[in-house]
N, C-alpha and C positions, 0 to 999 in steps of 0.2 A: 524798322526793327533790324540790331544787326542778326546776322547768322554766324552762328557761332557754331552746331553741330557738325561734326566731321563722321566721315566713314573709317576706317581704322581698317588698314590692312590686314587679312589673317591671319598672319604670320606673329602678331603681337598679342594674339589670342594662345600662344604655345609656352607662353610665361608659366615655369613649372613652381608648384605650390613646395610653399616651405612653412619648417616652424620659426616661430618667431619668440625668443625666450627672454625674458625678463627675470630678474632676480631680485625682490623685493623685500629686505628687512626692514619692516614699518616699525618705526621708532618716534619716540618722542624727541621732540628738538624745539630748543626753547633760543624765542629769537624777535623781535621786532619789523623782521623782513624789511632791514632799511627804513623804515619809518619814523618819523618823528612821534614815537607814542611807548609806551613801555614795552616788552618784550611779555610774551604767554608762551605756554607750555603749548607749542603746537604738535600734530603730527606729522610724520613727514616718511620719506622711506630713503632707506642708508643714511643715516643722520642728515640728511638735507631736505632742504626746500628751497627754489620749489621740484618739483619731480619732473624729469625729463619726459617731454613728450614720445606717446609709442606711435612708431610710424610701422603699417603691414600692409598688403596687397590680398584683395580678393581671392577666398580660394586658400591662404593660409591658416596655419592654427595659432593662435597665441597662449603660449605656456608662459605663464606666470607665476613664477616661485614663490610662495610668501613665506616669510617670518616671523612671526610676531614679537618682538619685545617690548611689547607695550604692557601692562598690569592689568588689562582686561581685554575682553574681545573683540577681534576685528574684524573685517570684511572687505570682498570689495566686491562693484558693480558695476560693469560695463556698459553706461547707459547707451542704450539706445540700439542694443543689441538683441535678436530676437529668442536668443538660446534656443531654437527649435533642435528638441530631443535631452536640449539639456541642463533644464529650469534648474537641478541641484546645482549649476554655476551662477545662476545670477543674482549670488549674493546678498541674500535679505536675512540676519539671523531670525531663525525664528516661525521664515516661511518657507527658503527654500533649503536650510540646512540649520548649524548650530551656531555658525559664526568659528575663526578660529580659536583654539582656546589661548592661553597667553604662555612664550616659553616652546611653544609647538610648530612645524610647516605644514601647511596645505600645498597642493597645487592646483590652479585652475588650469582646465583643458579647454579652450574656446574656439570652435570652427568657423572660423569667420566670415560666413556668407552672406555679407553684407557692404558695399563699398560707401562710402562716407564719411560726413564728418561725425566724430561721437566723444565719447568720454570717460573715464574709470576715475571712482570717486568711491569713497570710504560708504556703505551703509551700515554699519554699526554705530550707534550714539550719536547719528549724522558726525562721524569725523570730517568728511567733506567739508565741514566750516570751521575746521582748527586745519585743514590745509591736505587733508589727504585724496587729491585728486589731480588729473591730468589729462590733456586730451587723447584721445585714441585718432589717427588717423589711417581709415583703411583705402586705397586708390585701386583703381580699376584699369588696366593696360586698356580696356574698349570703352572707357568713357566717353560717350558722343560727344562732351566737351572737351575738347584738346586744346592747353594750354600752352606758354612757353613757360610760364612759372607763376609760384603761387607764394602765397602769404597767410599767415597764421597771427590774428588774432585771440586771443586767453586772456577773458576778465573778470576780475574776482574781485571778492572784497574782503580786506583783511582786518580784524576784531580785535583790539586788545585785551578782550576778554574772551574764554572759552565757552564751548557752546552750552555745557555744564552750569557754568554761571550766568551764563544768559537765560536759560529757563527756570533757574532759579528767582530773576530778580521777576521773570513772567507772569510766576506761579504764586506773587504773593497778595495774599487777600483783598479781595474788593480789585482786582487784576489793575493797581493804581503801578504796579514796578513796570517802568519802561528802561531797557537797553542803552538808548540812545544819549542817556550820559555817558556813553565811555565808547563817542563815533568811531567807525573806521575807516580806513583809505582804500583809492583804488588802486588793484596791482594791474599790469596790462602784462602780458607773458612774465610772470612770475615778478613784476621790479614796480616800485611806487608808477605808478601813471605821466608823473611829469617827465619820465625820464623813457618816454616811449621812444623808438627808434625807426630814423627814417628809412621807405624803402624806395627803390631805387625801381624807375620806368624807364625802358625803350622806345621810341618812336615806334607805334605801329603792333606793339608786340599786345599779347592777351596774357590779363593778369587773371587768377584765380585768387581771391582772396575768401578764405575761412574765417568767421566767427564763434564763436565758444562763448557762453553765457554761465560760466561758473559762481555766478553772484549765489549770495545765500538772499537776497533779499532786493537789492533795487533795479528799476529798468537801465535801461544806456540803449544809445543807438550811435552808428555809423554812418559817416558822408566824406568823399571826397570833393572837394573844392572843382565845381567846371569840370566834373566828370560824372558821369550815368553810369549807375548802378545795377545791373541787371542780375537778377533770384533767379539761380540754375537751379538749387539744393537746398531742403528745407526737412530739418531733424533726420539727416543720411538717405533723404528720397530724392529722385531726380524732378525737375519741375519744367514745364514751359519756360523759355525766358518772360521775365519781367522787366521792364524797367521802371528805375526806382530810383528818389533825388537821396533815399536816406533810409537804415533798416535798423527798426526797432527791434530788441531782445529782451524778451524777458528772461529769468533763472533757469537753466537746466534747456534752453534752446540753441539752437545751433542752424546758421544759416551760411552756405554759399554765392556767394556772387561773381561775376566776370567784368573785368574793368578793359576798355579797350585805349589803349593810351596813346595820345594825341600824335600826330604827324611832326612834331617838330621841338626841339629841344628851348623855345625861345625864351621857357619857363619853369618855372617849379610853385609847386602848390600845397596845400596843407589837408590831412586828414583830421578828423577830429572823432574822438570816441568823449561820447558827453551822457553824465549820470546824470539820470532826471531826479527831480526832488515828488512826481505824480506819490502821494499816497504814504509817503513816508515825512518827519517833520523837517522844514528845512534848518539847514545843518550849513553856515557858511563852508564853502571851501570843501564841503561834504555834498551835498545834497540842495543845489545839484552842482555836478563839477566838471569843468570842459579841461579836458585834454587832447593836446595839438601834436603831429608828429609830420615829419617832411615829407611829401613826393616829388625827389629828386629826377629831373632830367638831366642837366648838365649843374655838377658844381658852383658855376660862375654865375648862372640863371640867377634874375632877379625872381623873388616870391612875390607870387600872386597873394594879395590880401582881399578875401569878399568881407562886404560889412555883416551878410548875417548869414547863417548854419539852417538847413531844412532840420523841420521835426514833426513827424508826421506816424499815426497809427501804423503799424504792420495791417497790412489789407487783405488777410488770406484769404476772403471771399472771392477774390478776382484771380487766384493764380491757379492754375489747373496744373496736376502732374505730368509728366512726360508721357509715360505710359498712359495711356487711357484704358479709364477705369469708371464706369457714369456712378452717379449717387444710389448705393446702397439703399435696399429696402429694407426698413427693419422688421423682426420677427419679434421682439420685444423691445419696450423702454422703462428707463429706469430713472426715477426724478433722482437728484441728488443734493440736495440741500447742504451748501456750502456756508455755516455758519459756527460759531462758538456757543457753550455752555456752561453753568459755573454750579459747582456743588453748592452745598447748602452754605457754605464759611464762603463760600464766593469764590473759590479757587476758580481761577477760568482754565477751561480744555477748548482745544480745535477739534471740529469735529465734521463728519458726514452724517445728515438726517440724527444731527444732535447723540450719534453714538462716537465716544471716542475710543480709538483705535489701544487695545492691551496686547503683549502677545500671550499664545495659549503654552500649554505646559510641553505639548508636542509641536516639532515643525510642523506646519499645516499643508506642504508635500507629503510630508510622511503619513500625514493623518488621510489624505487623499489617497494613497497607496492600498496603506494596512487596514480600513475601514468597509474593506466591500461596497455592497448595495450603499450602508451608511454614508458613503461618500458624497453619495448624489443629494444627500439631507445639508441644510445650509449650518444647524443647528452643531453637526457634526466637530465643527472649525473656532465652535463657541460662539454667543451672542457679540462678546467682548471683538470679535475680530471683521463683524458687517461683513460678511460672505456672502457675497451670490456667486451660486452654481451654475454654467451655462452648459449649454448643450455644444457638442464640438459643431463649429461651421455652419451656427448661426448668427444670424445679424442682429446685435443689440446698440440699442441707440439712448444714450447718455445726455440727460439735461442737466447738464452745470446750471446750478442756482445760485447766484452770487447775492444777497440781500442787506450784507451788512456793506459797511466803509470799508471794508479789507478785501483784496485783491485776493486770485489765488493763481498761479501756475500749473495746472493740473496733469501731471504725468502716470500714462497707462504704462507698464512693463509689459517687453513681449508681443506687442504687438504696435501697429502704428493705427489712429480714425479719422473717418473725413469729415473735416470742417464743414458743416450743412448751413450751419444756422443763426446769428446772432442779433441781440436785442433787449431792451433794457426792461427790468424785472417790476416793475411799474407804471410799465405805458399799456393803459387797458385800449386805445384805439389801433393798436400794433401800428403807428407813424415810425417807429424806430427798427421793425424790422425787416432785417436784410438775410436772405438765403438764394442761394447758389442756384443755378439755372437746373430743370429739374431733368431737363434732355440736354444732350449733345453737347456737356460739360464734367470734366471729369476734377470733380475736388480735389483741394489740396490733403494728402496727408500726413499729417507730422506726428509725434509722439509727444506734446507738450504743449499744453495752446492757455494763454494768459487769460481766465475769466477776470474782468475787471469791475471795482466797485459798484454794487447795482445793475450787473448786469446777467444775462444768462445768453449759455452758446449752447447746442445742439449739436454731435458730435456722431459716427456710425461706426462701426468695426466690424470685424468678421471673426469670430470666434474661434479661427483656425491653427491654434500653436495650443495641444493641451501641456496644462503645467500649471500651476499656481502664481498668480501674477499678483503686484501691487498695484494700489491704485491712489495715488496720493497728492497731496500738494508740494512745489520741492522750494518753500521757503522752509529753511533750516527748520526755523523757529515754531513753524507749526506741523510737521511732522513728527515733532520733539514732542511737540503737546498732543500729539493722538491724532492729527490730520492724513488719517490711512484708512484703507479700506483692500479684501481681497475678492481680488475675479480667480472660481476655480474653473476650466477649461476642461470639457469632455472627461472628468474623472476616469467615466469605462475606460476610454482609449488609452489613456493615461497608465490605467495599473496593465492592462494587455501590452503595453509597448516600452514601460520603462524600467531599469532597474539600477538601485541607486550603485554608486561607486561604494565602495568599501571606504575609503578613505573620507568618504563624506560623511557616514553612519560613524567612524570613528572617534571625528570629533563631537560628534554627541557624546558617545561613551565615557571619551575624556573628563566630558565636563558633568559626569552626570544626570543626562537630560534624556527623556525616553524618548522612543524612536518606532512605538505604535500605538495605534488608537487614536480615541477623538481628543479634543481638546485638554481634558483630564489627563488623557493618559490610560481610558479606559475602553477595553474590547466592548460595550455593550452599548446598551443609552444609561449609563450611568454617567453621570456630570459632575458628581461627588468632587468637591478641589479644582474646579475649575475658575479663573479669574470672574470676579464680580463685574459687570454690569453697572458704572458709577450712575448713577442717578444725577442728570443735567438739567437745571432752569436755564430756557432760552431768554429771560429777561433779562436784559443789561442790569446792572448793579447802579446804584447811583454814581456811586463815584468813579467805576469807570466811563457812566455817561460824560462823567465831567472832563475825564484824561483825552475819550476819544474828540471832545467837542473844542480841545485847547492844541489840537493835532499829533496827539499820539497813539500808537498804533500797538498791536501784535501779529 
């Protein structure tokens, strides 16, 4: 194994904190993004796309101006950020505010006490999949990884159709409308894929290479040719090194790696970022699609050509974090049935435990707030919204149940869990499962871990950021459809410790939206006007049995 951690002089610990300001008029901008395909109304900010990555240092604030000129409300969300003290920024309308209203500025205040890779991405209407998103990178002057330079990875997938029209074609009866007539391409740092660009290696030198999983929807993984890959950082946590021939990503994940680059310039090699077609239908030229870029040593170098590309699961079971930390005991679990629903016309929803996600009439911070004792009531937040209430700085332990052909990505806000447990949701002799050492290993923790087809993971947290958190799946397309759920955190602590920004309460006001009470809008247990409860049959429809069984998907 190499060694890669370093000690860091103290003197580099004296690096004095700054703001860091971004000015962000989120506009519509209608474009093709280079693609051979028609152009859509994307969003973007200062009439472009794609948006320039935010680069900050530990210990900073990020002020973030926004604008809206868009005809409806926007947002944004710092994924993977833990807003500790300050859940009114992390951008959810709905849950932790009202969204901006259109024609208006906000501004976010973000303390960034967290170093890593992460990302800010539209949560209003998931704009994130008409283009409003970008990575965040925060770095650390004492990161026991010391590099000589590093590299940035951003891959996304670009729609010629909006995300508006994608749920529409979802939403229509007997759930026969699939997306997938109108494919899209891969962008790799904002530009089609083919047109990736080489980076350049020194003999002997340590590379840091970043990944960013902005996809709305497919996996992709990374490998360089005759080179070993080694997992420092996984969703802005430090990790054990790993070594790895190739790193799998799902949607909305984000991994680190360290590349130690060869002793001698007698060559040049090829990276490859390749879209798998796992779970979605194949799509020439789409699904699945290999893209190639240069690892330059010398100019003149002949390239190394290998005949075949590693592809192999992400194995979080085997990586332990830096920090040790042993496997949580939980104080409670909670099943979570990760499946779809369809009304009585067959209309399909995504959904948790067959409820699909509505928002309520109040923010459901606010209703945590102004609702007293009532806060600690699940019912408080509305049925329509799957609330559970936790206790501050307890340990709940989450079973993803994955039962259908569809995958899910499952991201907690607010906090990060440790992967304990995985195995497939139909093996009654448990031959398929695999969990983590139960001493003298400390779990991996991320904020986003990929339940896949037929299967179920086991996952722990500690309930110690109060605030009103999401808890969702982050394909576009099923969050669209109600694939959400809220974790409210220590309520008590919550109304004794916080109090909103004025400016945050404003943009409620703006748009007419109340700003106490329970889900209604009302001080009492009156429910009176509160969002319906849709009534879901878990029985597939026939004729979507027939779409899923000819490979298409939601």
């Amino acid at each position: 194994m190499m060694r890669f951690i370093k000690y860091i002089p103290l003197f580099f610990s004296l690096v004095q904190a700054k703001q860091v300001v971004q000015d962000w008029d989120i506009t519509y901008v209608t474009t093709n993004r280079g693609l051979n395909q028609p152009p859509k109304r994307g969003v973007g900010v200062n009439n472009k796309l794609p948006i320039p990555v935010v680069r900050a240092e530990l210990g900073d604030t990020l002020i973030l101006n926004v604008r809206n000129s868009l005809d409806v409300p926007t947002s944004v969300h710092a994924h993977g950020i833990f807003q500790h003290g300050t859940n009114y920024y992390d951008g959810v309308p709905m849950v932790n505010g009202c969204g901006i209203a259109p024609g208006t500025n906000f501004t976010y205040e973000i303390p960034l006490q967290q170093s890593g890779t992460y990302w800010l991405h539209g949560h209003a209407a998931e704009q994130n999949f008409d283009g409003l998103q970008t990575p965040l990178i925060i770095t650390d002057p004492n990161d026991p990884y010391q590099v000589d330079e590093e590299y940035l990875f951003a891959v996304d997938d670009w729609w010629p159709i909006t995300i508006k029209e994608s749920l529409a074609i979802l939403q229509q009866p007997g759930g026969l409308g699939t997306p997938f007539v109108y494919p899209p391409q891969t962008l790799i740092n904002g530009v089609f894929g083919n047109l990736t660009k080489p980076v350049t290696f020194e003999p002997e030198k340590t590379y840091r290479i970043r990944l960013v999983s902005m996809m709305s929807l497919p996996l992709w993984e990374f490998a360089i040719d005759d080179h070993e890959l080694y997992i420092v950082e996984v969703d802005g946590v430090l990790t054990k090194p790993k070594a790895v021939n190739v790193v799998r990503m799902a949607p909305a994940q984000r991994v680190s790696v360290l590349v130690r680059a060869k002793n001698t310039v007698a060559k040049n090699y090829q990276y490859h970022i390749t879209v798998l077609d796992e779970y979605v239908p194949p799509i020439p030229g789409v699904y699945p699609a290999q893209f190639d870029g240069a690892v330059v040593y010398h100019p003149d170098a002949p390239m190394d050509i290998v005949q075949s590309i590693p592809s192999e699961r992400f194995d979080e079971l085997s990586i332990e974090t830096l920090e040790y930390e042993p496997m949580l005991e939980a104080d409670q679990s909670m099943f979570l049935n990760l499946t779809y629903g369809f009304t009585e016309e067959e209309i399909p929803f995504e959904t948790i435990n067959l409820i699909s996600y509505q928002d309520s009439l109040v923010p459901s911070l606010f209703s945590a707030l102004t609702t007293g004792e009532r806060a600690i009531n699940p019912i408080t937040y509305g049925p329509q919204t799957n609330t559970r209430v936790l206790k501050y700085n307890e340990v709940v332990e989450m079973l993803f149940w994955s039962p259908t052909e569809l995958p899910h990505p499952m991201h907690l806000h607010g906090h990060v869990f440790q992967i304990i447990e995985r195995g497939l949701v139909n093996d009654t002799t448990g031959a398929s499962r695999q969990r983590v050492p139960a001493t003298g290993f400390s779990p991996l923790q991320r904020d986003t871990v990929h339940v896949t087809q037929g299967e179920y993971v086991i996952a722990r947290f500690r309930a110690n950021n109060p605030g009103v958190w999401n808890l969702h799946c982050h394909f576009s397309w099923h969050i669209g459809l109600g694939f959400n759920m809220l974790m409210v955190v220590g309520p008590r602590e919550l109304q004794r410790t916080m109090r909103l920004p004025p400016a945050v309460v404003e943009q409620c006001r703006i748009q007419g939206i109340a700003t106490h009470g329970n889900a209604a809008g009302h001080n009492s247990f009156n429910y009176m006007g509160a969002p319906d409860l849709p009534f879901l049959e878990a029985a597939l429809p026939e004729a979507a049995a027939k779409l899923a069984a000819a490979g298409g998907s939601i």
